[in-house]
C-alpha positions as CSV (number, residue, x, y, z in Angstrom):
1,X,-4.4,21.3,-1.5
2,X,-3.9,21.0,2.5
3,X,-3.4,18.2,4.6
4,X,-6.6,18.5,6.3
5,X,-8.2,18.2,2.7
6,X,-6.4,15.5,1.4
7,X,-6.9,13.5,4.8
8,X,-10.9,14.4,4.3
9,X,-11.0,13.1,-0.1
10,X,-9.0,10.2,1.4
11,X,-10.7,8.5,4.2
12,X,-12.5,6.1,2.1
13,X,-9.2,4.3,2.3
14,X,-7.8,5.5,5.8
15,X,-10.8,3.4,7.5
16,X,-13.2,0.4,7.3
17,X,-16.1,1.9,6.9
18,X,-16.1,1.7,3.3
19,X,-13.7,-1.2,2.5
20,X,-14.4,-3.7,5.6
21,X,-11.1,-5.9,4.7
22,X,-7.9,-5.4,6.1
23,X,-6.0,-5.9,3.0
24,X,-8.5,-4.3,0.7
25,X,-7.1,-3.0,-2.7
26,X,-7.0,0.5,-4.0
27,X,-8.3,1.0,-7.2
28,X,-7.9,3.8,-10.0
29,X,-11.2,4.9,-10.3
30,X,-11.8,5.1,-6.9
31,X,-8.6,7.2,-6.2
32,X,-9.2,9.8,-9.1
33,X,-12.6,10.5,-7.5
34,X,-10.6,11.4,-4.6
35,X,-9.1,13.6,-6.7
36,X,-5.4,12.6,-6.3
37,X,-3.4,12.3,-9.6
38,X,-2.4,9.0,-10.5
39,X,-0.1,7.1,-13.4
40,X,-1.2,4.3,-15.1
41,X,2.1,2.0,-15.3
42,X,2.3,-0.7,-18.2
43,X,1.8,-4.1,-16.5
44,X,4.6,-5.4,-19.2
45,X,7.0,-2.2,-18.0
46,X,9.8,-2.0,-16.3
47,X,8.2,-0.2,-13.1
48,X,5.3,-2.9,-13.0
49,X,8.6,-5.5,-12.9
50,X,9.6,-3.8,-10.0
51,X,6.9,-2.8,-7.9
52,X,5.7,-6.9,-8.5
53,X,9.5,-7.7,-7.4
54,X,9.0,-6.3,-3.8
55,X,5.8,-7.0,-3.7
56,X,6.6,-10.5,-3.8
57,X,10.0,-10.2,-1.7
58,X,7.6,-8.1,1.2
59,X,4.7,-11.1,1.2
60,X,7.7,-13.5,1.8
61,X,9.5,-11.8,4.6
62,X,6.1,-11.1,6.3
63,X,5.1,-15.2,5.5
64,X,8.4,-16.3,7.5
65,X,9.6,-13.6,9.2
66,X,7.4,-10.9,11.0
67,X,4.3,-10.2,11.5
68,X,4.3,-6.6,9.9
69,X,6.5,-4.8,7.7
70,X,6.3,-1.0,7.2
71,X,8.9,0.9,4.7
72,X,9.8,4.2,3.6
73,X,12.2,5.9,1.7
74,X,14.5,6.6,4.6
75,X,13.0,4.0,7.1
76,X,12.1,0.8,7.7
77,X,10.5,-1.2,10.4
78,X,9.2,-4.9,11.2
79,X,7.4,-6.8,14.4
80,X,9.3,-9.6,13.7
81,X,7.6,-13.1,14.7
82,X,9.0,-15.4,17.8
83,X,10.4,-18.3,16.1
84,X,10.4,-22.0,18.5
């Protein structure tokens, strides 16, 4: 599949028109109608354990620290917050 056609099956979650909240989740059956391939991880697993970890570890740095947080595999980047 092309860019363009993954960008097109995947605007539902690229804009608000659907899903008006910022942080609005993503769930499974909506992304395999989109017809992307996705894994269904064990909530008692290992991965869950450490996709929770930074989860948890992002929605603290972002609580004290900055105001956005975006993170790759290679890069990582943060509007931190002024602090009085």
């Amino acid at each position: 599949m092309k860019a363009p056609d993954i960008k097109k099956n995947i605007e539902i979650f690229l804009t608000p028109k659907r899903k008006k909240a910022h942080g609005r989740p993503i769930y499974r059956d909506e992304v395999t109608t989109c017809g992307l391939n996705i894994d269904k991880v064990d909530v008692k697993g290992k991965m869950w354990q450490l996709i929770y970890e930074l989860y948890l570890r992002t929605d603290n740095f972002v609580s004290t620290h900055a105001a956005k947080c975006v993170e790759t595999k290679e890069l990582s980047f943060a509007a931190r917050v002024k602090e009085d």
